[in-house]
N, C-alpha and C positions, 0 to 999 in steps of 0.2 A: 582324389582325396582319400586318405588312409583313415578308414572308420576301425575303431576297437568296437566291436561284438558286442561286449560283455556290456557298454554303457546303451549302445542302440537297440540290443533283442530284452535287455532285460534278466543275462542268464546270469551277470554277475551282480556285488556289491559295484556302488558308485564311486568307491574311493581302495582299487584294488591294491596289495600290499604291493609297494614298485620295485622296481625290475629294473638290474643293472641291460644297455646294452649287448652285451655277452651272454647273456642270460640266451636271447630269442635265435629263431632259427627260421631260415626263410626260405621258403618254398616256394618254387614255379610249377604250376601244373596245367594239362592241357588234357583235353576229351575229342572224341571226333567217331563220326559214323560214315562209311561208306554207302552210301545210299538215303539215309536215314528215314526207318533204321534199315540197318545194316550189319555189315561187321563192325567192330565198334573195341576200340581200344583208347587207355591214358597212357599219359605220362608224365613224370613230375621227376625236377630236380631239387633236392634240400642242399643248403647248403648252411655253414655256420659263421658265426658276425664278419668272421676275415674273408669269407668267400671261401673258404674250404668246402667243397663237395664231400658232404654226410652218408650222404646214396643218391642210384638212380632209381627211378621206378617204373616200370613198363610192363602193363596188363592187358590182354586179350580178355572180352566181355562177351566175346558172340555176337546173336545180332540183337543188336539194340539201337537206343536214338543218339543224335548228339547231345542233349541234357543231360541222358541218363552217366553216358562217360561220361560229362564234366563234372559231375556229383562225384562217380567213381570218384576219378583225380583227386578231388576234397578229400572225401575220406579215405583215401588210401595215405594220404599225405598226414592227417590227422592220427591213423593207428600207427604209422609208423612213427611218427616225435611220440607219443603212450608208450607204444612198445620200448622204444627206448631210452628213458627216463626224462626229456626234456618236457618242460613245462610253458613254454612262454613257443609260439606259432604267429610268422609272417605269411601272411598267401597272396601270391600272385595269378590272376588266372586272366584267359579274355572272354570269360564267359559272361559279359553285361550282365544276363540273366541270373546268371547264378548267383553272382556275388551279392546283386542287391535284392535278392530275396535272402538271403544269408547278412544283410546289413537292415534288411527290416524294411526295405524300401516297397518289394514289389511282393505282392501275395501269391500264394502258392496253390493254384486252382487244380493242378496237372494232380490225379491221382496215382500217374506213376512216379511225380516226382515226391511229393509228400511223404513217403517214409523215409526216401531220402534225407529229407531235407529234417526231419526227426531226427534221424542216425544221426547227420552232423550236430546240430544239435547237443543232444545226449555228450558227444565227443570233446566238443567244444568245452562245455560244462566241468570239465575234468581239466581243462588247462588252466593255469595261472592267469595266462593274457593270452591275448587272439586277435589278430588283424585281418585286412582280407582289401584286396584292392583291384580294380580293374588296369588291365592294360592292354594296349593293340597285340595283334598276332603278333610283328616284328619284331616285338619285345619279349616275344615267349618262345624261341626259335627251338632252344634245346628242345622242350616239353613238349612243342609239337614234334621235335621229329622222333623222340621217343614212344610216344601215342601213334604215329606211323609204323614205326619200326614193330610195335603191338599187334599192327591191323595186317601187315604185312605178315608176320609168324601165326598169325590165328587165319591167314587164306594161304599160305603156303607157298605165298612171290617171294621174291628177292627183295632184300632192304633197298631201299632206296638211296643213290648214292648221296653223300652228306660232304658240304665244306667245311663243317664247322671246326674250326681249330681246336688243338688241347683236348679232344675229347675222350674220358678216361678210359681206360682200357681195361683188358679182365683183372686183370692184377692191380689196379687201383686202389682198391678197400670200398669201393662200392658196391650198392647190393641192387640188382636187377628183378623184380620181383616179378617174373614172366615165368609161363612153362615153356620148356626148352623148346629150339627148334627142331621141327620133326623133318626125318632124311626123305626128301626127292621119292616119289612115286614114280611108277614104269609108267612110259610116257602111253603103252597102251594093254589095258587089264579086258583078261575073256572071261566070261557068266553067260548064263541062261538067266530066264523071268520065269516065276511060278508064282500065280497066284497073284498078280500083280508086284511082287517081291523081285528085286535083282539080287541073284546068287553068283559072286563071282568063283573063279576055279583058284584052285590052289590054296584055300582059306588066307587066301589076300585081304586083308582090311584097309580102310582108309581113314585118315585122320578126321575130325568135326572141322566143319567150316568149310569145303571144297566145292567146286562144282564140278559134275560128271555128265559127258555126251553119252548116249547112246545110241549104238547105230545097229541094225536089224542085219542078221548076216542068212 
C-alpha cells in the first residue's frame, strides 16, 4: 500500500497543493552489507512518469550495516530529485524496516539509525509530495545489482555478471554517482614490519577496503 509521508509523519499540511502525474518521479533503491557490517554499498534507479531513466546511482559506504545502506539509498535518492529541481518523489525500496519507520509505523530505537532517519526527514520536508512503498527484492533487481556493483568497486572484485536487458550505458545521460574503479593491484607486494607497522617497498600504496596476506619470508 502507497503511504504519502507528509499525511502519516505529520511533516506536511493535510490538504497538499496537487500535483499533476508528470510532476513525480520514481525511484528504486536498494542498500546491502557484506557481512553486516561490512562493506556496504546502494543503489537506486530514478526514473520519470514515462519510465525514462533520470540517473543511476551507486555508492561505496565502507564498512557499515545493512540499515545503514538502505538509509544511504533514501537519501541519496532524496538529494538527488533537490539537487535537481524536482519537487514531488515516488520510492520504492525492500527494506520493510526502513520504509515503515519512514511511514510512521515502526519507531526508531537504533541510535545509529536515528540521525538517519532525521536527515530524511529534514529532506522530505523540502519536497511538495513524497511516497514510499515496500516491495520484494524481485522487484528491485536493477537497484540491487547497482548496490553490488558499489560493494564490488569499494573490495576491488569484478562486477558481477548481469542479465538485465537495456541496461544504460556510459553514454546514456545518466549519472553514476560512485568513485571510480581503481586499476588491479600486483598480484604480490614486498615490505618489511617496524614497529608493528607494514612498510611496503617501492611507495606502493593500496586502495581502502582490501584485504592483505602476510607471510614472513
Amino acid at each position: 500500500m502507497t503511504v504519502d509521508s507528509r499525511r502519516s509523519s505529520g511533516l506536511f499540511s493535510e490538504d497538499p497543493a496537487p500535483t499533476t502525474t508528470s510532476d513525480w518521479v520514481s525511484a528504486h533503491c536498494d542498500g546491502g552489507a557484506r557481512g553486516n557490517p561490512g562493506p556496504a554499498g546502494y543503489g537506486a534507479v530514478l526514473t520519470d512518469s514515462s519510465g525514462k531513466i533520470l540517473a543511476e546511482l551507486s555508492e561505496f559506504l565502507g564498512n557499515r550495516t545493512n540499515n545503514f545502506a538502505e538509509y544511504s539509498g533514501l537519501l541519496g535518492c532524496l538529494q538527488w530529485t533537490l539537487d535537481h529541481g524536482h519537487k514531488n518523489l515516488r520510492v520504492v525500496s525492500d527494506s520493510e524496516l526502513m520504509v515503515k519507520q519512514i511511514q510512521g509505523k515502526y519507531k526508531v530505537n537504533s541510535p545509529d539509525l536515528r540521525p538517519l532517519w532525521e536527515e530524511a526527514r529534514r529532506r522530505i520536508a523540502r519536497l511538495d509530495g513524497f511516497q514510499i512503498t515496500h516491495a520484494l527484492r524481485h522487484k528491485n533487481k536493477d537497484a540491487d545489482r547497482l548496490a553490488n556493483e558499489a560493494m564490488d568497486r569499494g573490495t576491488n572484485r569484478s562486477p558481477r555478471p548481469t542479465s538485465t536487458p537495456g541496461a544504460p550505458g556510459p553514454d546514456s545521460g545518466t549519472r553514476v554517482s560512485a568513485p571510480p574503479q581503481k586499476p588491479a593491484q600486483p598480484t604480490m607486494l614486498r615490505g618489511f614490519t617496524r614497529n608493528g607497522a607494514i612498510h611496503l617497498l617501492g611507495n606502493t600504496t593500496l586502495p581502502d577496503g582490501i584485504f592483505v596476506k602476510v607471510i614472513p619470508e
